[in-house]
C-alpha positions in Angstrom: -1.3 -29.6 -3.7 -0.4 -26.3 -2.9 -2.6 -24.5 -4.9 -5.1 -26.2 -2.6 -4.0 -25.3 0.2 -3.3 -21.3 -1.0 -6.9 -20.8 -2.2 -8.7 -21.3 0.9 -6.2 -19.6 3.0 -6.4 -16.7 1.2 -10.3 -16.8 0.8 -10.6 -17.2 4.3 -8.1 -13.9 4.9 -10.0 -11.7 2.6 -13.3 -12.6 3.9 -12.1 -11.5 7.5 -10.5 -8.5 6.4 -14.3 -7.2 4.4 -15.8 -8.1 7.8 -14.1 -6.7 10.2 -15.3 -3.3 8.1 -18.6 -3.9 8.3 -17.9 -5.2 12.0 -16.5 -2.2 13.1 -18.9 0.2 10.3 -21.8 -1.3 12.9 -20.3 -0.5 15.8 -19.9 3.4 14.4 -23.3 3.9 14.0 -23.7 2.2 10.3 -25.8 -1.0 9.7 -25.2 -1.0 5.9 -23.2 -3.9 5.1 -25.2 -6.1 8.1 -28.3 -5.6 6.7 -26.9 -6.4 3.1 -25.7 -9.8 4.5 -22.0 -8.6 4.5 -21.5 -9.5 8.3 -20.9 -13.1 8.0 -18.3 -15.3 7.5 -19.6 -17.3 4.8 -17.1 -16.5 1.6 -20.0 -16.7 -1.1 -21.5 -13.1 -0.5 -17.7 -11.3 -0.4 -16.3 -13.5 -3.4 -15.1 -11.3 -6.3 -14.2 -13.0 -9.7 -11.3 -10.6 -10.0 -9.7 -9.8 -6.8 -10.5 -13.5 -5.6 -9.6 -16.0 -8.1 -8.1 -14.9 -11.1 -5.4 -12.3 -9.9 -4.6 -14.4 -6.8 -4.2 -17.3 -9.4 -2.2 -15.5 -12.0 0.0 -13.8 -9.3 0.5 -17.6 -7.8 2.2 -19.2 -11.0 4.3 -15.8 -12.0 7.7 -15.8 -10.7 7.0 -12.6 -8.3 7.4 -13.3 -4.4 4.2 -11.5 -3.9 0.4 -12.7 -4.0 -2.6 -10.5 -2.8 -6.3 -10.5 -3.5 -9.6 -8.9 -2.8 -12.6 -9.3 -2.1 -15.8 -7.4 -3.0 -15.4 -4.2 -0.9 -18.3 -3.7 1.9 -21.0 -1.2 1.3 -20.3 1.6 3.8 -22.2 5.0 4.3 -19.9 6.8 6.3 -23.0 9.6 7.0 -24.4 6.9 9.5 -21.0 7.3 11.7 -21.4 9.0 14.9 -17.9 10.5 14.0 -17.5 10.7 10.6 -13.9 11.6 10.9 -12.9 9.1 13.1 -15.4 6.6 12.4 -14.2 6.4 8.9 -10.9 6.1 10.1 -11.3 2.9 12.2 -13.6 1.2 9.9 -10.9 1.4 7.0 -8.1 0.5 9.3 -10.6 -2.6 10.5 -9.6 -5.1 8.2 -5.6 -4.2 8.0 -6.1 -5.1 12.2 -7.8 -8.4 11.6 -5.0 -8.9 8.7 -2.7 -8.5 11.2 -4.2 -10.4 13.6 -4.7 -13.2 11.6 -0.8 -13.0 10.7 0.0 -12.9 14.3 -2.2 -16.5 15.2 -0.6 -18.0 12.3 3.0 -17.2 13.9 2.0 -19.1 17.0 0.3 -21.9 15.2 3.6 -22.4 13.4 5.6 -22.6 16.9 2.8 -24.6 17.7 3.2 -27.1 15.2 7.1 -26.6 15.2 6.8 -28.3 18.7 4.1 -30.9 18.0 6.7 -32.2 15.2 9.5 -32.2 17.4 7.6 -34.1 20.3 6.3 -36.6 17.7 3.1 -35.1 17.2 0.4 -35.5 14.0 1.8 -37.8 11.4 4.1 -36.1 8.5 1.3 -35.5 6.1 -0.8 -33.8 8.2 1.3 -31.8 9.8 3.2 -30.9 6.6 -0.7 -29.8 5.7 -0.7 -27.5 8.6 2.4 -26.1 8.5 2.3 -25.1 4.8 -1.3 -23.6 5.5 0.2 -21.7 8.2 2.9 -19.7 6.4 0.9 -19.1 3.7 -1.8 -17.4 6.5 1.4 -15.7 7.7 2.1 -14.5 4.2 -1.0 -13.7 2.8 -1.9 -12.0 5.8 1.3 -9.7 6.1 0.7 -8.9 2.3 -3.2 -8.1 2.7 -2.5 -5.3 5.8 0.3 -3.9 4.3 -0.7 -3.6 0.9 -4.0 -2.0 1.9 -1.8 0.5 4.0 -0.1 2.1 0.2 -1.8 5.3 0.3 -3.5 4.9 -3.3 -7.7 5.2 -3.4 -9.4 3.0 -3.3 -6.9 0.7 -0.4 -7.8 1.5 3.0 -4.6 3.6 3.9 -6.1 6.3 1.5 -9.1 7.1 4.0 -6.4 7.9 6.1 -4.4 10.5 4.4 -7.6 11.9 3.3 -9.0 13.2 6.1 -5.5 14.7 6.6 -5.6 16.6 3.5 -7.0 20.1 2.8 -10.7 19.9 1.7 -10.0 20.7 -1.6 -6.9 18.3 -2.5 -8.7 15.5 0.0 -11.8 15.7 -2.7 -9.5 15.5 -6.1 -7.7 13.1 -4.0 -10.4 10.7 -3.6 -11.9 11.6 -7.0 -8.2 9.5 -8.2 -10.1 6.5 -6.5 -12.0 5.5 -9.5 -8.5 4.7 -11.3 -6.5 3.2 -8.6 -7.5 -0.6 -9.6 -6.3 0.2 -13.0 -3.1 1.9 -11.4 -2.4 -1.1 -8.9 -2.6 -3.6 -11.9 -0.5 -1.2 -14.3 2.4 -1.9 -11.4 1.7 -5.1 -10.7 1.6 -6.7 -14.3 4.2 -4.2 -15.7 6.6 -2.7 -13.0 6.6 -5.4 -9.7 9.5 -4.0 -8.8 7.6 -1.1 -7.6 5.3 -3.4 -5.7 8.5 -5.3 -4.4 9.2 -2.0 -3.0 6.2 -1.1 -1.9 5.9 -4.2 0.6 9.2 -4.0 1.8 7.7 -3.9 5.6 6.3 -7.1 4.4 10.4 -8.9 4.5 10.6 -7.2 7.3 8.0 -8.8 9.4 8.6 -12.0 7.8 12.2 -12.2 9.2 10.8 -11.0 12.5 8.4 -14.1 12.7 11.0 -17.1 11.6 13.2 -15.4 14.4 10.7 -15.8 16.4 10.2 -19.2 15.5 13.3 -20.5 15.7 13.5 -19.7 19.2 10.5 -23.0 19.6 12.8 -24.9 17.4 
């Protein structure tokens, strides 16, 4: 049951994170990914076999406290940017906001629901339902924005450090890019203690959010 509740959730968060960069690629100048059919909700363009089902569903039955997934990155040509610099920077940052975001709603959907149960509210199945779709949107969510913050190429919080780099270095730098996947699954499948310790901010915000829901307890 869970599993069926996961999936969706997690669909639904990397969807929103792909286009809120070609949201925010469009409003710098680039129409790339809108006119590619990137700028839509609708999972079935973003979907990647990967990053979507089978690393997601692998991580889900391993007995790690982490899950995260991808989905097909949006085509971007930064040369459209009216800034390049700073466009490049707010598009890549785009979809660790909407992550964010997303975590944030879920946090008051859960005090939501926390007072809806306590005033006799939906019956226990659904809200159950509800509830465990929230945290995971809370979990998922925290893990997607601060996951894509690790400064490795190709994650989002590499664009970042890039354009703070000499030219030189920033070019080797995101030359590394076309091994990062293979780097991210080395840690993941062989040393998730790194990861662990990698998304510690992610414990961090977690604790922040049940103290914040206790307070609607």
């Amino acid at each position: 049951m869970e599993l069926l509740i996961f999936l969706p959730v997690l669909l639904f968060s990397v969807v929103v994170h792909e286009v809120a960069h070609a949201l925010v690629a469009k409003w710098e100048g680039d129409p790339t990914a809108e006119r590619l059919g990137r700028l839509t909700l609708n999972p079935i363009p973003h979907l990647d076999l990967m990053g979507s089902f089978i690393v997601p569903l692998v991580l889900f039955f391993m007995p790690v406290n982490f899950i995260f997934g991808w989905a097909k990155p949006v085509p971007v040509n930064p040369n459209n940017f009216r800034d390049y610099r700073g466009g490049d920077i707010r598009v890549s940052l785009a979809g660790i906001t909407a992550n964010l975001g997303l975590a944030f709603l879920c946090t008051l959907f859960l005090g939501v629901l926390l007072k809806l149960g306590g005033a006799g509210g939906p019956p226990g199945p659904v809200l159950g339902v509800l509830v465990t779709a929230a945290h995971f949107g809370l979990f998922i969510n925290l893990i997607l924005a601060v996951f894509n913050l690790i400064p490795l190429p190709p994650l989002d919080g590499s664009h970042v450090v890039y354009h703070l780099l000499p030219p030189a270095l920033a070019v080797r730098y995101r030359a590394a890019g076309r091994y990062g996947i293979l780097i991210l699954m080395g840690l993941v499948f062989f040393f998730p203690g790194a990861i662990r310790l990698l998304l510690w901010p992610v414990e961090f915000l977690m604790a922040l959010a049940e103290s914040f829901l206790r307070m609607w307890v």
